[in-house]
C-alpha positions as CSV (number, residue, x, y, z in Angstrom):
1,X,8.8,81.2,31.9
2,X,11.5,83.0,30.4
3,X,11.5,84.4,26.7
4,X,14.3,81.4,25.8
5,X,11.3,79.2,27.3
6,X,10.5,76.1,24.8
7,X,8.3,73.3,24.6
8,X,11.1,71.5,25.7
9,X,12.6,73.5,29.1
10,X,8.6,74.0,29.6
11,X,8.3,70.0,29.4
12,X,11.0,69.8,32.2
13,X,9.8,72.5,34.3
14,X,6.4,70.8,34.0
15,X,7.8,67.6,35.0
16,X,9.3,68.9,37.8
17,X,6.0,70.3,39.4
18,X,3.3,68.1,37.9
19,X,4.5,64.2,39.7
20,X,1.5,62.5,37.2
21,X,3.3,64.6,34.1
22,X,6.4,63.1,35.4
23,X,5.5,59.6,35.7
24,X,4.2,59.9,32.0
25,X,7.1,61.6,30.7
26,X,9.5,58.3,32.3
27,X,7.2,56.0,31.0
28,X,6.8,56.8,27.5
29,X,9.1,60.0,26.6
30,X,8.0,60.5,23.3
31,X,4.5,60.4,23.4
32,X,4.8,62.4,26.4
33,X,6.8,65.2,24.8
34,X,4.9,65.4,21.4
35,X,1.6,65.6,23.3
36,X,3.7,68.5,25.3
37,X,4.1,70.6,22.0
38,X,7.9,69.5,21.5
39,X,8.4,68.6,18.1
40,X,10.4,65.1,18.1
41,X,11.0,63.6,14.6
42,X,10.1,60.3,13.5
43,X,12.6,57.6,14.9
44,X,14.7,59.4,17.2
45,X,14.1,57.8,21.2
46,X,14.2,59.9,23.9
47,X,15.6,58.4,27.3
48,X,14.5,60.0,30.2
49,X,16.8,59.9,33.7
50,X,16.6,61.6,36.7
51,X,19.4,62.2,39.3
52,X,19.1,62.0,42.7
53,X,21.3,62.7,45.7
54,X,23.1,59.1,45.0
55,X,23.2,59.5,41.5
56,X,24.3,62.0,38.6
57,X,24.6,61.4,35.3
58,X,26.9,62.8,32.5
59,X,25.7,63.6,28.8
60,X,27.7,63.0,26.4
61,X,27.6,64.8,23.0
62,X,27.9,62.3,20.1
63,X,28.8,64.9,17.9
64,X,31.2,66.6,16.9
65,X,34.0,64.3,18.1
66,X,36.1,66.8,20.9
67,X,39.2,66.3,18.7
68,X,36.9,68.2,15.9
69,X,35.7,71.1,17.9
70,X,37.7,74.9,19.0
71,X,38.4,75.0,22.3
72,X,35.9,77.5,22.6
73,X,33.3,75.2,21.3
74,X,34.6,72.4,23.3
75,X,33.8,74.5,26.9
76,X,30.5,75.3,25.3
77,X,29.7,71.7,25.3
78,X,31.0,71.3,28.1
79,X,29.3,73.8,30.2
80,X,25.7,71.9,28.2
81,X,25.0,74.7,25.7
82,X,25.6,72.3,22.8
83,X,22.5,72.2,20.4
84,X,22.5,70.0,17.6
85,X,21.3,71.7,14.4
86,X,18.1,70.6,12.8
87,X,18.4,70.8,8.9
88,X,16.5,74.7,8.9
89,X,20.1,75.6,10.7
90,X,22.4,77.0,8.5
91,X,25.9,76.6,9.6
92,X,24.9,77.2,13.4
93,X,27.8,74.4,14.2
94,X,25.7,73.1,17.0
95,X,27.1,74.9,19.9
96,X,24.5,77.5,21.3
97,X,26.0,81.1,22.2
């Protein structure tokens, strides 16, 4: 992996070679994930999609609203390199560089 490897991209890389890892990471996502290393806080549920050569789907940011972001940060989230901010993050605005 990478250096800007996480438990997260490692989780999906995972999933994409280990079928068994992949079945368990449909099934039950957060279980899955936390046994995987990736820190996922109490409450929040975690749906897991996969596309396929019929079928794409498109994420949706629920925030910030578009009519609250620069238009910079607006083709950040667009090209997926929004991140929301967990409470450690200072003023990081959510949009990754």
């Amino acid at each position: 992996m990478t250096e800007r490897s996480t438990p997260w991209t490692r989780a999906i890389a995972r999933a994409l070679k280990d079928q068994a890892f992949k079945s368990r990471l449909m099934a039950d996502p957060v279980a899955t994930l936390k046994g995987a290393g990736v820190a996922v806080p109490d409450g929040l549920a975690i749906k897991v999609v996969e596309n396929t050569a019929n079928e794409v789907h498109m994420v949706l940011p629920d925030y910030p609203a578009a009519d609250q972001l620069s238009d910079a940060e607006l083709e950040r989230v667009a090209a997926g390199r929004y991140q929301p901010c967990s409470g450690r993050d200072s003023g990081c605005g959510g949009i990754a560089p």
